[in-house]
Backbone as a chain_set.jsonl record, in Angstrom:
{"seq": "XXXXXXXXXXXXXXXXXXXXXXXXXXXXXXXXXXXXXXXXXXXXXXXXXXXXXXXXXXXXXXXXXXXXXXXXXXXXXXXXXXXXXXXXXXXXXXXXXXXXXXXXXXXXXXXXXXXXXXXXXXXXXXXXXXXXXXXXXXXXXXXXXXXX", "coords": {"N": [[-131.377, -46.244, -2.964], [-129.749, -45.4, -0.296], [-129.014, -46.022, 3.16], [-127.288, -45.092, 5.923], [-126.244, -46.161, 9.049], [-124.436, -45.317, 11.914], [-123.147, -45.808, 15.06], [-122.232, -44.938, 18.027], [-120.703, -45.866, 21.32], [-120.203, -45.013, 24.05], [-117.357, -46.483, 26.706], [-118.629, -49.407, 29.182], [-119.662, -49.126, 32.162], [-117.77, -51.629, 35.226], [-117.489, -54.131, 37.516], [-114.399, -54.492, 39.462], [-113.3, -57.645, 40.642], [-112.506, -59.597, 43.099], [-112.571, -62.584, 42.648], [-112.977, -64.318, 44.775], [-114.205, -65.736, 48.118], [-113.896, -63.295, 49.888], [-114.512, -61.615, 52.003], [-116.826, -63.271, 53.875], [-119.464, -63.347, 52.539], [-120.419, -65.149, 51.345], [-120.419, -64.941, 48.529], [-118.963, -64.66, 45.241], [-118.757, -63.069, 43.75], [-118.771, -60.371, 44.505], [-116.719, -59.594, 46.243], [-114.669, -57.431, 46.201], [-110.996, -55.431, 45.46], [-108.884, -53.875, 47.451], [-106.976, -51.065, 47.091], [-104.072, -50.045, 46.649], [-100.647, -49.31, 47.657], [-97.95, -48.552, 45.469], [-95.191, -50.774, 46.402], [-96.085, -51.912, 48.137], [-95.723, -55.168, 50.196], [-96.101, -58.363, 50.074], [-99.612, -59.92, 51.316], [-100.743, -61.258, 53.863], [-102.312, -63.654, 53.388], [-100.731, -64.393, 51.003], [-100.928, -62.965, 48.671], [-99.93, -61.277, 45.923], [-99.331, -57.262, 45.36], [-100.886, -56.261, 42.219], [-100.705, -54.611, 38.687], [-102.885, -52.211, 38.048], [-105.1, -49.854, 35.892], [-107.357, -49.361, 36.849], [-107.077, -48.184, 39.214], [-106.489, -45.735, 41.477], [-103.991, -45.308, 42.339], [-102.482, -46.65, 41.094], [-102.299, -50.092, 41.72], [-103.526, -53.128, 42.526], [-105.335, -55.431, 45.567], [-105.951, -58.398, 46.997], [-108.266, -58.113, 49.421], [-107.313, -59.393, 52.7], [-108.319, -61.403, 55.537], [-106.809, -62.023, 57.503], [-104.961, -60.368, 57.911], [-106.882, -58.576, 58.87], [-108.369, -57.093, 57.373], [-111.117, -57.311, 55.781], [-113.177, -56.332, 54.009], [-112.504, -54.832, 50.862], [-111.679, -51.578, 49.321], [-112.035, -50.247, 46.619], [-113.907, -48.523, 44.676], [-117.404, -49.432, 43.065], [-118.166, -50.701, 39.957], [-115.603, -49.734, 39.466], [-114.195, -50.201, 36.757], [-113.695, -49.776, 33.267], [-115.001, -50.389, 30.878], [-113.712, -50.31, 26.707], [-114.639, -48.351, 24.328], [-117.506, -48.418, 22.49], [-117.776, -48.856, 18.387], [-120.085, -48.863, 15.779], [-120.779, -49.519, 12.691], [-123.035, -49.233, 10.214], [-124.652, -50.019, 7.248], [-127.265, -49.497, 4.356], [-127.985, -50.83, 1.024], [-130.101, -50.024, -1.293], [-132.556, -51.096, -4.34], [-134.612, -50.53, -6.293], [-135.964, -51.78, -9.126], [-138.04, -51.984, -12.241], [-140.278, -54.121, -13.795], [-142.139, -54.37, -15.886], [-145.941, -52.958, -16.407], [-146.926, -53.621, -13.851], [-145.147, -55.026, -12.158], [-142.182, -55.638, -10.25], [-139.15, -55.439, -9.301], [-137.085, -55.699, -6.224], [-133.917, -55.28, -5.074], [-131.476, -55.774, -1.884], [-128.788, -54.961, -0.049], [-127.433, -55.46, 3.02], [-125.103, -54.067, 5.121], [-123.237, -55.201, 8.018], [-121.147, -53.637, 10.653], [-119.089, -52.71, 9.086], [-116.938, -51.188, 8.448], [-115.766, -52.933, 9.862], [-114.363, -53.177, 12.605], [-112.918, -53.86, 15.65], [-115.087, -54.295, 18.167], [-115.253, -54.541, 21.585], [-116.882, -56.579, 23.404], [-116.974, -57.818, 26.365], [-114.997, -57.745, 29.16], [-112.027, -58.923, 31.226], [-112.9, -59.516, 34.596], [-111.731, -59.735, 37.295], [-109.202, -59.086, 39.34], [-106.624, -59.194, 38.801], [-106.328, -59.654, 36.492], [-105.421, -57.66, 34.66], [-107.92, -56.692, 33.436], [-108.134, -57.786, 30.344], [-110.149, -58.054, 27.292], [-112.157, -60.568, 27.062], [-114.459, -61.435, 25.145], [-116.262, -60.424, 21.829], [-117.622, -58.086, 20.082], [-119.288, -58.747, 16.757], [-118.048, -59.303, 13.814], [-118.133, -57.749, 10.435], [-120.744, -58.221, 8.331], [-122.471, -59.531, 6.186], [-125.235, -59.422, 4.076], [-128.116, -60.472, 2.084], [-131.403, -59.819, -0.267], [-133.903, -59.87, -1.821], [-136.532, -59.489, -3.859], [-140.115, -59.895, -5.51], [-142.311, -58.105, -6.536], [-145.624, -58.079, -7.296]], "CA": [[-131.513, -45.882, -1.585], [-128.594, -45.611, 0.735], [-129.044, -45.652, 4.967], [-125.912, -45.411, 7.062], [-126.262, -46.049, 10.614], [-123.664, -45.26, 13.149], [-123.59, -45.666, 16.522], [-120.574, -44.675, 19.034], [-120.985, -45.823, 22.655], [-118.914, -44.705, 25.564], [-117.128, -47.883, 27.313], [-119.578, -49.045, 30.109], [-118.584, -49.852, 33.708], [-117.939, -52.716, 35.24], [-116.786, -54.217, 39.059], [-113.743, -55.204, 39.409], [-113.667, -58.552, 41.526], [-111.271, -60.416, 43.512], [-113.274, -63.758, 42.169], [-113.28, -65.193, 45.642], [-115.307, -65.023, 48.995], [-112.87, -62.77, 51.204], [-115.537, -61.126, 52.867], [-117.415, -64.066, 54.153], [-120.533, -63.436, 52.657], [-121.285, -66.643, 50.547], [-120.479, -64.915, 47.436], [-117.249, -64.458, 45.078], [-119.053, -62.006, 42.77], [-119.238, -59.032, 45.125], [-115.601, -58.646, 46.701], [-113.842, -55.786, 45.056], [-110.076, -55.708, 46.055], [-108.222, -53.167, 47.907], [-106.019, -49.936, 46.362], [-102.854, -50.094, 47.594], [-99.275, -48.297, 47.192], [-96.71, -49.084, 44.847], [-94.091, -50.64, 47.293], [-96.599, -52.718, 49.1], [-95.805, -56.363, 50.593], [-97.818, -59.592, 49.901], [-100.311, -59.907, 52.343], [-100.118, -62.58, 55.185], [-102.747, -64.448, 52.262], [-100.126, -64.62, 49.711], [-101.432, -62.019, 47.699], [-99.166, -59.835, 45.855], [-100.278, -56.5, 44.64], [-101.283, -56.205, 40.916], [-100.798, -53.246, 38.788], [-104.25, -51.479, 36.835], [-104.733, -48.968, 35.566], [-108.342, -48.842, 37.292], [-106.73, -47.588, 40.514], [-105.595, -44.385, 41.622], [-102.566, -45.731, 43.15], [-101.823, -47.916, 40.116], [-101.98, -51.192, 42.308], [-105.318, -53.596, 43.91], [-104.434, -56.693, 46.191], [-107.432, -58.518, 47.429], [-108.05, -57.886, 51.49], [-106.938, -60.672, 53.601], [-108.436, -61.309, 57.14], [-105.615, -62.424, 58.331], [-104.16, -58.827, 58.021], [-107.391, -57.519, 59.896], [-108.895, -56.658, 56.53], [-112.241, -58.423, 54.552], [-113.832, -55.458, 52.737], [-111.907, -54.124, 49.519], [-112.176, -50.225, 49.044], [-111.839, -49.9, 45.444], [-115.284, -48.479, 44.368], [-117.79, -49.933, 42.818], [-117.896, -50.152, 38.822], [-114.866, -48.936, 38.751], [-113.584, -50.532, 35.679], [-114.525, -49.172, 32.244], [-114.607, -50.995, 28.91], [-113.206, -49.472, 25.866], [-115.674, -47.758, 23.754], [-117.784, -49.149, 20.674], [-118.171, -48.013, 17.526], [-120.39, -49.969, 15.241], [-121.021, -48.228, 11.226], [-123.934, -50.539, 8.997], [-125.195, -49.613, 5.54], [-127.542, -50.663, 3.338], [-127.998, -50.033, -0.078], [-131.162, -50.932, -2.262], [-133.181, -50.762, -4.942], [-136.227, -50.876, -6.998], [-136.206, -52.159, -10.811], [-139.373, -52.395, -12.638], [-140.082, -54.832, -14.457], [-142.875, -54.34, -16.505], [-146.365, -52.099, -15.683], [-146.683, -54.654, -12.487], [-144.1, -56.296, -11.58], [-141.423, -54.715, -10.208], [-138.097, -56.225, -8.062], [-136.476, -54.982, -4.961], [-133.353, -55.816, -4.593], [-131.099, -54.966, -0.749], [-128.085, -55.363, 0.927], [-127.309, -54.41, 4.106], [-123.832, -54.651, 5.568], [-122.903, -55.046, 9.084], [-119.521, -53.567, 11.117], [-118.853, -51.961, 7.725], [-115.181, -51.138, 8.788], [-115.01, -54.378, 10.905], [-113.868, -53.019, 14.047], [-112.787, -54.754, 16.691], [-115.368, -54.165, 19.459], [-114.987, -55.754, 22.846], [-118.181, -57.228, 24.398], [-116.774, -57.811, 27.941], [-113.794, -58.097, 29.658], [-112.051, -60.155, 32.534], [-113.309, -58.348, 35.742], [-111.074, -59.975, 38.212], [-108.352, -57.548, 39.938], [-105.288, -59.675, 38.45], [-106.022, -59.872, 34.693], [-105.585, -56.211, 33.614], [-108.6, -56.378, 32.383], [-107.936, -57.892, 29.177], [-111.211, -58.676, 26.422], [-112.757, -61.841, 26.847], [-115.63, -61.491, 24.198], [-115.934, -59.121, 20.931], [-118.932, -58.074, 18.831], [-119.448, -59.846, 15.718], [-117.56, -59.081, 12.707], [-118.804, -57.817, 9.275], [-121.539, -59.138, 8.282], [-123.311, -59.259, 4.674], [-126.735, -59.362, 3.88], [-128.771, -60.173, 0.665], [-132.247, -59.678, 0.022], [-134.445, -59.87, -3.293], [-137.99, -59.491, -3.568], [-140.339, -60.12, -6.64], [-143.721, -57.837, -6.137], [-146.87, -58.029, -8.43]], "C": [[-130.256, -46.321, -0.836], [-128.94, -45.121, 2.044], [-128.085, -46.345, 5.43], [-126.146, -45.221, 8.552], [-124.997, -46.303, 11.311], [-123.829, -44.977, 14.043], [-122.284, -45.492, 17.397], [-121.263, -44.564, 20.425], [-119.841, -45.864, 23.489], [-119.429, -46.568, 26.378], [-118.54, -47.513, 29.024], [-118.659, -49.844, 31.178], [-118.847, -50.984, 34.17], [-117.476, -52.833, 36.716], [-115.773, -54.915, 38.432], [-113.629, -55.888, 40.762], [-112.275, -58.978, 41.698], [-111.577, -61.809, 42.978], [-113.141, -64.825, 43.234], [-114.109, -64.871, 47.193], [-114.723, -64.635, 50.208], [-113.306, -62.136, 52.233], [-116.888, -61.86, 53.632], [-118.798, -63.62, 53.85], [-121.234, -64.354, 51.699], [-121.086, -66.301, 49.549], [-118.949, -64.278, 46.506], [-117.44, -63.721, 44.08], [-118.867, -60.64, 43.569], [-117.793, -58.232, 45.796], [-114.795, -57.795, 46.242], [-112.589, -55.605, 46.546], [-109.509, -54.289, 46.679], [-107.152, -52.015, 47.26], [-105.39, -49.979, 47.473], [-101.668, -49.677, 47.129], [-98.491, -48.94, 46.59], [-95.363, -49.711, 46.133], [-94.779, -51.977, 47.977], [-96.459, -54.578, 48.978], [-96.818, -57.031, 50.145], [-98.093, -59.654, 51.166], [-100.229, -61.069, 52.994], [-101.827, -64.024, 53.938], [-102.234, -65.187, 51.461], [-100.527, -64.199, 48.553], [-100.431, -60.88, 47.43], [-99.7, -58.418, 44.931], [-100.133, -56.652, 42.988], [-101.533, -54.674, 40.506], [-101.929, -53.483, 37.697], [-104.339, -50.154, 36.515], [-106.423, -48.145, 35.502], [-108.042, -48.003, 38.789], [-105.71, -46.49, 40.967], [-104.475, -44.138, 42.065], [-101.967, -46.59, 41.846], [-101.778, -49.458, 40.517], [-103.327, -51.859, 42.961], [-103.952, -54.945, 44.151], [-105.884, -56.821, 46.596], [-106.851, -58.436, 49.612], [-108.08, -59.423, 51.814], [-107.415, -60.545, 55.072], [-107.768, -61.577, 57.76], [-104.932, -61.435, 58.618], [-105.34, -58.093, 58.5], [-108.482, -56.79, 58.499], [-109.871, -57.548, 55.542], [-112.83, -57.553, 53.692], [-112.744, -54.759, 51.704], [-112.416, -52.331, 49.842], [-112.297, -49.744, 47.598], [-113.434, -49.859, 45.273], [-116.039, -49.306, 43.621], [-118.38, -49.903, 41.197], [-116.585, -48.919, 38.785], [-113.691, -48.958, 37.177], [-114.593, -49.74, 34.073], [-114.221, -49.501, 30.87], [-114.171, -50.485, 28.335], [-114.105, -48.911, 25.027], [-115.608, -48.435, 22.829], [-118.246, -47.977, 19.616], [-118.647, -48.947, 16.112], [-120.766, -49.082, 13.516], [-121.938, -49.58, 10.02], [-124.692, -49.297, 8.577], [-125.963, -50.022, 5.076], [-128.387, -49.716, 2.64], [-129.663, -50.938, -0.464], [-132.076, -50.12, -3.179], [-134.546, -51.317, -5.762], [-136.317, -50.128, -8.55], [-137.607, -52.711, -11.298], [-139.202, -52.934, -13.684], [-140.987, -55.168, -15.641], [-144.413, -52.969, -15.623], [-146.466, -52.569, -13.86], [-146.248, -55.171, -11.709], [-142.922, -55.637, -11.608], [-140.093, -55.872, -9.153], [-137.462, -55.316, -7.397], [-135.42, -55.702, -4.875], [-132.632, -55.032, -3.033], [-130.004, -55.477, -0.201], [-127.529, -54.678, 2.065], [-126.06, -55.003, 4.455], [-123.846, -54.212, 7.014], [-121.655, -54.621, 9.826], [-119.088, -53.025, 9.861], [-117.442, -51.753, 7.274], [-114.776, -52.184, 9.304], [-113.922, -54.022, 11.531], [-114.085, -53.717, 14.574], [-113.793, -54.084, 17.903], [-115.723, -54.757, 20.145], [-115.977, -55.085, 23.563], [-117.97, -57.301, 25.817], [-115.17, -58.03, 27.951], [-113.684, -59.456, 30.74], [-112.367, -59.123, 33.589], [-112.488, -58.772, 36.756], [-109.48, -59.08, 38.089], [-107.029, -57.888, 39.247], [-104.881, -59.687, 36.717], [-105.725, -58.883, 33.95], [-106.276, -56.118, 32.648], [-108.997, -56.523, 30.968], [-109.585, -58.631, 28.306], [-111.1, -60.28, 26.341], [-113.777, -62.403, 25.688], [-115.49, -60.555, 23.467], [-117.762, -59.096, 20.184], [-118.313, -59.072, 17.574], [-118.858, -58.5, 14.57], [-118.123, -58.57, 11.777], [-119.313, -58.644, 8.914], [-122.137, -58.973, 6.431], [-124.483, -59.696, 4.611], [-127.706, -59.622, 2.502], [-130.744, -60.297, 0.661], [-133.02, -59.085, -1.209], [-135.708, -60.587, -3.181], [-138.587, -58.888, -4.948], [-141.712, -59.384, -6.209], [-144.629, -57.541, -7.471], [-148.024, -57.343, -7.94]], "O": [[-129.848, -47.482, -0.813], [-129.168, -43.919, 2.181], [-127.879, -47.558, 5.466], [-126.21, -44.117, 9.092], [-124.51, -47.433, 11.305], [-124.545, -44.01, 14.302], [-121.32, -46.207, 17.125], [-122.056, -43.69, 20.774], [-118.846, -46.586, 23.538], [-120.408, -47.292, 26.555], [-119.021, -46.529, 29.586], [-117.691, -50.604, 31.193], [-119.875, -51.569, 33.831], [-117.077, -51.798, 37.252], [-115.833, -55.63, 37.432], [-113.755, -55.274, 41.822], [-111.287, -58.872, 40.972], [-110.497, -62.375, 42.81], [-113.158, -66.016, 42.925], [-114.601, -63.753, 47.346], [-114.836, -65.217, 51.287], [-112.674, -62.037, 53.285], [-117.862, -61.178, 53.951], [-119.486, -63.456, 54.857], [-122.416, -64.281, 51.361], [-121.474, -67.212, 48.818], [-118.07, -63.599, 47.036], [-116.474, -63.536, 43.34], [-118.841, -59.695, 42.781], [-117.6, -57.022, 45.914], [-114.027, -58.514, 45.602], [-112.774, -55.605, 47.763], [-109.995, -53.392, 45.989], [-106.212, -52.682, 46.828], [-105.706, -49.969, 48.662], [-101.641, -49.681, 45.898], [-98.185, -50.032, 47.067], [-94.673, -48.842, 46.665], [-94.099, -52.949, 48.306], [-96.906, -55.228, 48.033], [-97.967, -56.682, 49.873], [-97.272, -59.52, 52.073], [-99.499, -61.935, 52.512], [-101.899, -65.23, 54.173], [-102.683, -66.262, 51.063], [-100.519, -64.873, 47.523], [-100.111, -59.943, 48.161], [-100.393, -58.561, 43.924], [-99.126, -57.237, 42.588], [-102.09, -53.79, 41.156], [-102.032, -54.37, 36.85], [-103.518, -49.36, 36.973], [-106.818, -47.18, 34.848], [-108.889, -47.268, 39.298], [-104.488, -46.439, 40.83], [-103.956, -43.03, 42.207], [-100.859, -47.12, 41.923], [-101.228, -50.183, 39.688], [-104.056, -51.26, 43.752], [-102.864, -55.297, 43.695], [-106.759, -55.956, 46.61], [-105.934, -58.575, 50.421], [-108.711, -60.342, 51.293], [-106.947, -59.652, 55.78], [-108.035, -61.394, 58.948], [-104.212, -61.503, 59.614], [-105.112, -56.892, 58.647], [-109.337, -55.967, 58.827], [-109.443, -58.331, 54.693], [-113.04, -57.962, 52.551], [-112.107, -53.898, 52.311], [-113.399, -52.017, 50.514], [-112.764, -48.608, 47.512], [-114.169, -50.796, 45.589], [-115.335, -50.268, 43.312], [-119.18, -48.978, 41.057], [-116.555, -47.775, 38.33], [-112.846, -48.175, 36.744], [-115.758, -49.353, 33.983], [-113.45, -49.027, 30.035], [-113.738, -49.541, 28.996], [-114.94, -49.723, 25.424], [-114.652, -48.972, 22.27], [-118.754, -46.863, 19.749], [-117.83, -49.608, 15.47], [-120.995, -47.873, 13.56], [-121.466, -50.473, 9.317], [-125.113, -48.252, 9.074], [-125.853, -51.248, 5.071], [-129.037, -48.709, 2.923], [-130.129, -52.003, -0.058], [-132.372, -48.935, -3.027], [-135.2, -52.357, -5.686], [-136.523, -49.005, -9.011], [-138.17, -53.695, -10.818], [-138.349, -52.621, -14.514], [-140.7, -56.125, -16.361], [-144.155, -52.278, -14.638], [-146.109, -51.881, -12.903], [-146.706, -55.721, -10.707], [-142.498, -55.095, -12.629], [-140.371, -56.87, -8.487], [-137.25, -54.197, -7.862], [-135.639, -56.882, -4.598], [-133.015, -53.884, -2.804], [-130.168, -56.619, 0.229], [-127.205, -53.49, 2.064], [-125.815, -56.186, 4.218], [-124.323, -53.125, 7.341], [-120.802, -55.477, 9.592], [-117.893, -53.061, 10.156], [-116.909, -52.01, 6.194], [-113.586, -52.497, 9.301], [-112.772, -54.353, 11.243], [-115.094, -54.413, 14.464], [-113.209, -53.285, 18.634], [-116.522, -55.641, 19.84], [-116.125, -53.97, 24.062], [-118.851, -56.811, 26.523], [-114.395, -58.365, 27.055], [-114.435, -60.384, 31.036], [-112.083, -57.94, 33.406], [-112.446, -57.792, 37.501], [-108.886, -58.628, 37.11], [-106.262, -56.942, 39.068], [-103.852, -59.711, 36.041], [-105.705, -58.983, 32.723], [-105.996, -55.76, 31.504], [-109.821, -55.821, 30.383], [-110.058, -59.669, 28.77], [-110.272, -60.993, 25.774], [-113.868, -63.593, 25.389], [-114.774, -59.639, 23.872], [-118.645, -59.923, 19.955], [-117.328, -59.806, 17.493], [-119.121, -57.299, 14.526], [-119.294, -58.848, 12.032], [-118.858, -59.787, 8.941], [-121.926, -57.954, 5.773], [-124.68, -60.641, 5.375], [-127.952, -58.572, 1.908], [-131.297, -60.861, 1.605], [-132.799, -57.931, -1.576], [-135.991, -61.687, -2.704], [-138.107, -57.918, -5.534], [-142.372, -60.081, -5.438], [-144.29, -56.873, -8.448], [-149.02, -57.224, -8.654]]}, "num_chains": 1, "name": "protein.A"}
């Protein structure tokens, strides 16, 4: 017996955050930074822009109130992981061993190709995004069973 399971998932979205609370509302998960033009000044913050390659301008900066600005415009999930692609196997069989007594043996393998796929990223506006976490590696499996 041979069963191959593959699975291919489109990257999923994510916010990208400024990781502080520029919008005074008590929280440093929620501000999402500003799209802004190639060319553009640091802000009276000391924020200089950052290039991604989530923004349609190529550039976020987080909003500064000091420049008159606390809400970000960059939408919301607009970041987007890289896609997974995960491929497990497993083989097995069944040896008899007399009229009764028979053995099963099974192994199943995990990541099969052992691809690299990335679990999360950094979500803040400055890191380009780079993988913080990965799925788990190839895996191996054994599995032997004596039935009467």
């Amino acid at each position: 017996m041979v069963a191959p399971i593959i699975e291919v998932a489109s990257g999923r979205p994510f916010n990208i955050i400024v990781g502080g609370d520029r919008n005074f509302d008590f929280g440093t998960t929620t501000d999402r930074p500003l799209i802004v033009p190639a060319g553009t000044p640091q802000n009276a913050c000391g924020d200089d822009p950052a290039p991604s390659k989530f923004s349609p301008t190529g550039f976020l900066q987080p909003a500064c109130f000091l420049n008159g600005t606390v809400i970000g415009n960059l939408g919301r999930n607009a970041g987007t992981k890289p896609y997974q692609l995960f491929t497990d196997i497993g083989i097995g069989r069944h040896i008899p061993l007399g009229e009764r007594v028979a053995l099963e043996g099974r192994m199943d393998v995990f990541n099969f190709i052992n691809r690299f796929n990335v679990a999360d990223v950094n979500p803040l506006w400055d890191s380009g995004q780079k993988p913080t976490a990965a799925s788990d590696p190839r895996q191996l499996q054994f599995a032997l069973k004596v039935t009467w």
